[in-house]
C-alpha positions in Angstrom: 0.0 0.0 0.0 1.4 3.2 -1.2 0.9 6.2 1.0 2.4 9.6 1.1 3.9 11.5 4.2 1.6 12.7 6.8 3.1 16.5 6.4 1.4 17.1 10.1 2.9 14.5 12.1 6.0 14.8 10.1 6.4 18.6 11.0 5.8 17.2 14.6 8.5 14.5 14.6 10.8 17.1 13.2 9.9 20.0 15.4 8.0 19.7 18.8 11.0 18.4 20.9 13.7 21.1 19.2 11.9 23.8 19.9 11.5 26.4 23.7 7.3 27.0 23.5 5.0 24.8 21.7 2.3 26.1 20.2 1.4 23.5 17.6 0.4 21.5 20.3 -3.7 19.9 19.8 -4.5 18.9 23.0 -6.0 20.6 25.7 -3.2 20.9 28.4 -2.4 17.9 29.0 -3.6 15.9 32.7 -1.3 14.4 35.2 -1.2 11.0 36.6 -2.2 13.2 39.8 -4.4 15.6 38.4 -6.6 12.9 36.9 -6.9 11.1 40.7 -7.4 14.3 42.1 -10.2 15.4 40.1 -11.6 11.5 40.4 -10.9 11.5 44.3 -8.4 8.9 44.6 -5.6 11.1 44.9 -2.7 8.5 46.5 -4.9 5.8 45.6 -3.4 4.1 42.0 -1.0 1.9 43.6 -4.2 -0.2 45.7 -6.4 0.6 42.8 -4.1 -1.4 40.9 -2.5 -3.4 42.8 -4.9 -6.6 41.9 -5.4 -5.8 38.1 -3.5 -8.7 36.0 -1.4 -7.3 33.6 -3.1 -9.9 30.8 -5.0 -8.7 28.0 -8.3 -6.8 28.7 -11.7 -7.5 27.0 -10.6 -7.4 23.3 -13.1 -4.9 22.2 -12.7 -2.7 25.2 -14.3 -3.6 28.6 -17.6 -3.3 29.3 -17.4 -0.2 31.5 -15.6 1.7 29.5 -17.8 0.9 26.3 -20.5 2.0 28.1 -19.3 5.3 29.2 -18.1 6.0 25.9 -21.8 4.9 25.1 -22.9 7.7 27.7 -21.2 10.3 25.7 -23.8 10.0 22.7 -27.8 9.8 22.5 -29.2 6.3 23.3 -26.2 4.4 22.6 -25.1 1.1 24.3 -21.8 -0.4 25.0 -22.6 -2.9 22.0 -22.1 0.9 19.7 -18.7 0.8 20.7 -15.5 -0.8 19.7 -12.6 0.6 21.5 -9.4 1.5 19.3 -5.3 2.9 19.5 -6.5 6.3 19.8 -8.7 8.3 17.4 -6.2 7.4 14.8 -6.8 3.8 14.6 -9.9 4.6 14.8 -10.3 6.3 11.7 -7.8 3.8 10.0 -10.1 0.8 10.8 -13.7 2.8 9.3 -11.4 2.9 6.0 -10.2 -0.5 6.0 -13.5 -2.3 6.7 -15.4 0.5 4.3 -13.4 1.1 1.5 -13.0 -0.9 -1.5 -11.2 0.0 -4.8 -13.4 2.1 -7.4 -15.1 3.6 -4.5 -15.7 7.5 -3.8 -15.5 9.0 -0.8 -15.9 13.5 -0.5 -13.8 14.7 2.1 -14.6 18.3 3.3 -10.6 19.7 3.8 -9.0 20.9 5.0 -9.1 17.6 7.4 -6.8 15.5 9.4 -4.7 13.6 6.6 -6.1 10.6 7.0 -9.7 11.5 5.9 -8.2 11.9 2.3 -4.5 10.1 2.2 -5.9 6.7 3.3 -9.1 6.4 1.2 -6.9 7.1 -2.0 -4.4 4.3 -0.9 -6.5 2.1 -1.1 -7.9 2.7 -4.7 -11.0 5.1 -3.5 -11.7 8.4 -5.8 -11.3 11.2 -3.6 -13.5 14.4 -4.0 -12.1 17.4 -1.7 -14.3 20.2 -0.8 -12.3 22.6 0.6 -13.9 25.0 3.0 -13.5 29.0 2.7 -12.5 31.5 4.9 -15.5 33.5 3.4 -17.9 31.2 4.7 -16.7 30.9 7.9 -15.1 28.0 7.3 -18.2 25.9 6.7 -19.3 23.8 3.6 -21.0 25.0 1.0 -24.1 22.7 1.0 -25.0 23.5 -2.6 -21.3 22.4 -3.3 -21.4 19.3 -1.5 -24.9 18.1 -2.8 -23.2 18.4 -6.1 -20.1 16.1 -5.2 -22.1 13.6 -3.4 -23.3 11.8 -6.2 -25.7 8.3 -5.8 -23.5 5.2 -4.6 -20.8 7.5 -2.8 -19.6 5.4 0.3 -18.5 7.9 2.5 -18.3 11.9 3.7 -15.7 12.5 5.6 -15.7 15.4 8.2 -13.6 16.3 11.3 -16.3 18.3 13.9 -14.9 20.6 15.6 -12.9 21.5 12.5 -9.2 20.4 12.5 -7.4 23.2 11.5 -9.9 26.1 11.6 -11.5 25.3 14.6 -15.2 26.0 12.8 -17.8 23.8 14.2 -21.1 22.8 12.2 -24.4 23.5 13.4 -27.2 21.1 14.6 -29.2 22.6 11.4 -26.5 21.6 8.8 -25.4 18.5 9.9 -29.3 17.9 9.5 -28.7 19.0 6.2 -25.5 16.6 5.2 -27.2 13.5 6.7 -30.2 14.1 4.3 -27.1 14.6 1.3 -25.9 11.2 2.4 -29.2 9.3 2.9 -30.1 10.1 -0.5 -26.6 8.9 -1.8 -27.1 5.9 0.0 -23.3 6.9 2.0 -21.5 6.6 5.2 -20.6 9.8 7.5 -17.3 9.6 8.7 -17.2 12.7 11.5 -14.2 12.6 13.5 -15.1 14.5 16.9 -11.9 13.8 18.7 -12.1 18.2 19.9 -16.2 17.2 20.6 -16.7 18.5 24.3 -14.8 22.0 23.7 -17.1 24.0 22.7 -18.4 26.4 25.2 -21.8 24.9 24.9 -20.2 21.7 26.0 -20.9 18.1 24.3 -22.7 19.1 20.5 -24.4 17.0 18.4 -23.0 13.6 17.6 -23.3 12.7 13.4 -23.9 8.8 15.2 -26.8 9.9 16.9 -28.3 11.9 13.5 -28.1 9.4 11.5 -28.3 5.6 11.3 -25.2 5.5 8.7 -23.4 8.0 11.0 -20.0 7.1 12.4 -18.5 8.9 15.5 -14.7 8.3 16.2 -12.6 10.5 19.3 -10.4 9.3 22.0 -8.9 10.7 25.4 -6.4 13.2 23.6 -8.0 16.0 22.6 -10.8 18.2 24.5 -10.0 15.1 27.7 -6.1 16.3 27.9 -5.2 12.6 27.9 -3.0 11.7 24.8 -0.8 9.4 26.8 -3.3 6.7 27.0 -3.4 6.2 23.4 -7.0 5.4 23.4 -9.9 5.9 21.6 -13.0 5.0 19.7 -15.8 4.0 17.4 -19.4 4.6 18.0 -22.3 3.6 15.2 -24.5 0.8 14.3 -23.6 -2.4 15.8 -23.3 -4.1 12.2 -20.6 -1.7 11.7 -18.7 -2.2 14.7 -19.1 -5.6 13.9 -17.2 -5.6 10.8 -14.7 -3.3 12.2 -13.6 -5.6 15.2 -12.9 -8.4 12.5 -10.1 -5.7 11.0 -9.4 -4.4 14.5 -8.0 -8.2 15.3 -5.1 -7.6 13.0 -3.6 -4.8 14.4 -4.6 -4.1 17.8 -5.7 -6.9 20.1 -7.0 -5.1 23.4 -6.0 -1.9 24.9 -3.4 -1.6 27.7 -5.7 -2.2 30.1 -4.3 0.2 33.0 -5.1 3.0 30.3 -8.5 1.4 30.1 -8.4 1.9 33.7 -7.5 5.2 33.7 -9.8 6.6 30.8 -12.8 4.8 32.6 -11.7 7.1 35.6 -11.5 10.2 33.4 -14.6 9.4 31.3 -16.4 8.9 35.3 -15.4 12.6 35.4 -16.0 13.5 32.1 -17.9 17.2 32.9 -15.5 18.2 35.6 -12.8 17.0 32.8 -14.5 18.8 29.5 -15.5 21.8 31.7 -12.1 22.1 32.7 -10.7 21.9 28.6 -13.6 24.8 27.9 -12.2 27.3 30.7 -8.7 26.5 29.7 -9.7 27.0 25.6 -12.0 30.0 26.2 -9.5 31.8 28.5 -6.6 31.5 26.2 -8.6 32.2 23.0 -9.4 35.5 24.4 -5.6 35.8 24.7 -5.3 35.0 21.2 -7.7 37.0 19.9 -5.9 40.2 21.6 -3.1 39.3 20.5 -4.4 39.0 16.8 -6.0 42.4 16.9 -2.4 44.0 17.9 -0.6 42.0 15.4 -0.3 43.9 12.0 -0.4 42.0 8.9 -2.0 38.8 11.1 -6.1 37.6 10.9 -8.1 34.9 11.6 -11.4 33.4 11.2 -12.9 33.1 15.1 -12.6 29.5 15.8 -16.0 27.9 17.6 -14.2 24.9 19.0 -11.4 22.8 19.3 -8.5 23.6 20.3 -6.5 25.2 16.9 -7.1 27.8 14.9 -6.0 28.7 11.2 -3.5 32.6 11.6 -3.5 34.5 8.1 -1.0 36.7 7.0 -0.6 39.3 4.9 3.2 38.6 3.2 4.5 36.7 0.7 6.5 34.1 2.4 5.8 30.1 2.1 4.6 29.1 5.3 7.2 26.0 6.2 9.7 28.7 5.7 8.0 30.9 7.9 7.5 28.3 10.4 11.1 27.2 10.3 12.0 30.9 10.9 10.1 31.6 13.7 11.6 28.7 15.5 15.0 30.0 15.1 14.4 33.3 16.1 12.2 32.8 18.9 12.1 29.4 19.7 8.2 29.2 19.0 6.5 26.6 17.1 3.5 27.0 14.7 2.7 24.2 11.9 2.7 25.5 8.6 -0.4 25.6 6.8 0.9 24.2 3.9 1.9 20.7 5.2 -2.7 20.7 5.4 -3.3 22.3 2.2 -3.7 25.6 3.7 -0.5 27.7 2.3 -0.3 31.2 3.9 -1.6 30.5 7.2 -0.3 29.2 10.4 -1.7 26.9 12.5 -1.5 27.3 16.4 -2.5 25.0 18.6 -3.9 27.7 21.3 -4.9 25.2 24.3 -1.8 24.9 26.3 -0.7 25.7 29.7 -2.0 29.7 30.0 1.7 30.8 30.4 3.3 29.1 27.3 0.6 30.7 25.3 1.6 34.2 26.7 5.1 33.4 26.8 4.9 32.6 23.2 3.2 35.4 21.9 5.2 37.7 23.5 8.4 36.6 21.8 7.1 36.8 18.4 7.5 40.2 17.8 9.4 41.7 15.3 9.7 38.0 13.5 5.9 38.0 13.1 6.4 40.1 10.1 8.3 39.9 6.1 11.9 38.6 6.6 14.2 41.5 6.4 15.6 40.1 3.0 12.2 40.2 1.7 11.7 43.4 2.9 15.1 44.9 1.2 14.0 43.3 -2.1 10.5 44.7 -1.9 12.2 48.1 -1.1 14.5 48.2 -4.2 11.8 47.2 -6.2 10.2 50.3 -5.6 13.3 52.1 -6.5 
C-alpha cells in the first residue's frame, strides 16, 4: 500500500522536541497521573487501585465499563455501539479498512486530518475534496457538497470541531448533510476527537443523526489525555461488527491500566471537559488580543477545538516561515501548507496559559516579512 507522508505528524516528529514553547500543540493541556486522581478523588490511591489488576490482555473490544461510558457520551447508545481502538487514529484507520473498497468514492470536506483523504486514496478510492473558505466561515457550502455527493458515494468525511480552523457545524447543517448522504445511500465519517470544547459543552454527535453515522474521538483532545493512546468507534452495531474483524489484525486489546485510567477520566467526564472549555476559552481570548495587535496577522474566530487557522498578509511560504520563527524565537507553529492551507499558520492555542503568553510575546518583530524580503520589496520600488 502506497501512502504519502503525513506532512502534520511529520512537522511534529521534526519539530516539537527542538523547539523552547510549543504552540502546535492539539490537545487541551495535557492531565497528570495526579491531576486525573485528584479530580476522580483517589488522589494516593493508584497503587491499591491497581495493585490486583493482572497485567493480561483486557476485553478485546474494550471492557464493558468503559464501552458504556463511551456509550454515555452519545444519545441512546449502548456499549454494543462501541469498539474501542489505538486512539482516534486507529480509529479512523479501521472505518477505512472495513469501508473502503477499490473504485469507490469518498468526498472529504478539507481541509481535514490527513487521514480523511491520504488513506481512502491508498486504497484505490476516488477522492472528491471540498475545501472550506474563509468566506464562509469556514463551513461547507451545502449546494457544493450536494453536487459532489453523487448516488453510490460510500463515504463523507468530516472532522467536527474542524481540525485546523476550529469552525464547528451546526445542529441545522449537519441535519442537512445526513439528508445529502441518505439520499446517496453513503456513510458519514465525523471525527469528533475536539467534541466537548465547545463552550456549549458536548454538541451533536453525526452517530446519533443518522443511522449510517460514524462517531470516532479518543482521550487526547478536549480530555487532555493523549498518553493513554486510546480511543474509539461509535455507530450501528453491524458496523462495529465488521470493524472488530479488522481491528483483530492490528490491535488486540488496549493496555488495560489506560482502560483503567480513561474509565476514571470518562467517570469525570464534565468536571474534565468543563475544565478543557475554561482552559480553551481563557486562552482564546488571549489569542484574539493578540491578533487584533498584530499587523499584517487575521483569523477566522474558531468555535471549538483547540487550533485555529492565523492568516498573514506577506509573501513568504509558510514551512519557511514556520522554520524561521523557530530559530528566532524558539516558538513553534505548523505550517499551513503541510494541510493544504498555504499562507496561514496553525496554532494550537490550548496549552498551559503561560506558554501561550510566553509565546506570543516573543514573536515580535519576526511576526512580520523577513528582512531580505523586505530589502528586495524596497529596491523594487526604487
Amino acid at each position: 500500500m502506497q501512502i504519502p507522508p503525513f506532512g502534520v505528524e511529520q512537522w511534529m516528529n521534526t519539530w516539537e522536541n527542538n523547539c523552547a514553547l510549543n504552540l502546535a500543540e492539539t490537545c487541551v493541556q495535557s492531565l497528570t497521573v495526579g491531576e486525573l486522581l485528584e479530580i476522580a478523588g483517589l488522589r494516593g490511591g493508584l497503587e491499591a487501585a491497581l495493585a490486583d489488576l493482572p497485567l493480561t490482555y483486557g476485553p478485546i473490544t474494550g471492557s464493558e465499563r468503559l464501552r458504556g461510558l463511551v456509550a454515555g457520551l452519545h444519545a441512546a447508545k449502548r456499549a454494543g455501539n462501541v469498539l474501542v481502538t489505538h486512539g482516534t487514529i486507529g480509529a479512523n484507520m479501521l472505518i477505512y479498512q472495513t469501508l473502503v473498497e477499490p473504485g469507490d468514492r469518498v468526498v472529504a470536506i478539507t481541509p481535514t486530518y490527513q487521514q480523511h483523504t491520504a488513506i481512502p486514496r491508498s486504497l484505490g478510492a476516488e477522492v472528491a475534496d471540498l475545501p472550506l473558505r474563509a468566506e464562509d466561515g469556514y463551513l461547507p457550502d451545502l449546494d457544493r457538497l450536494r453536487a459532489l455527493v453523487t448516488p453510490g458515494t460510500r463515504i463523507i468525511a468530516l472532522t467536527n470541531p474542524n481540525n485546523p480552523t476550529g469552525s464547528l457545524m451546526p445542529a441545522p447543517m449537519l441535519d442537512a448533510i445526513v439528508e445529502i448522504a441518505r439520499a446517496a445511500g453513503a456513510w458519514i465519517l465525523s471525527d469528533e476527537v475536539y467534541r466537548g470544547t465547545a463552550p456549549e459543552g458536548l454538541t451533536p454527535a453525526i452517530a446519533d443523526l443518522y443511522e449510517r453515522g460514524i462517531s470516532t474521538g479518543g482521550m487526547s483532545k478536549a480530555f487532555s489525555l493523549a498518553g493513554l493512546r486510546l480511543g474509539w468507534i461509535v455507530g450501528p452495531p453491524e458496523l462495529i461488527a465488521a470493524a472488530e474483524v479488522h481491528r483483530d489484525y492490528s490491535t488486540i486489546s488496549v493496555g488495560r491500566v489506560d482502560d483503567y485510567l480513561a474509565c476514571l477520566a470518562l467517570t469525570e467526564a464534565s468536571a474534565i471537559l468543563g475544565r478543557a472549555r475554561r482552559i480553551a476559552g481563557e486562552n482564546r481570548a488571549v489569542l484574539a488580543d493578540w491578533i487584533a495587535a498584530t499587523p499584517g496577522v487575521s483569523w477566522v474566530p474558531p468555535r471549538a477545538g483547540t487550533t485555529a487557522l492565523l492568516h498573514y498578509d506577506w509573501a513568504e511560504p509558510s514551512y519557511a516561515l514556520a522554520e524561521r520563527l523557530i530559530a528566532e524565537t524558539g516558538v513553534m507553529f505548523t505550517p499551513g501548507s503541510v494541510m493544504g492551507m498555504e499562507g496561514t499558520l496553525r496554532i494550537g492555542y490550548a496549552c498551559a496559559p503561560d506558554v501561550l503568553t510566553a509565546g506570543l510575546a516573543r514573536l515580535a518583530p519576526a511576526m512580520a516579512p523577513p528582512a531580505s524580503a523586505s530589502a528586495s520589496a524596497a529596491a523594487a520600488r526604487t
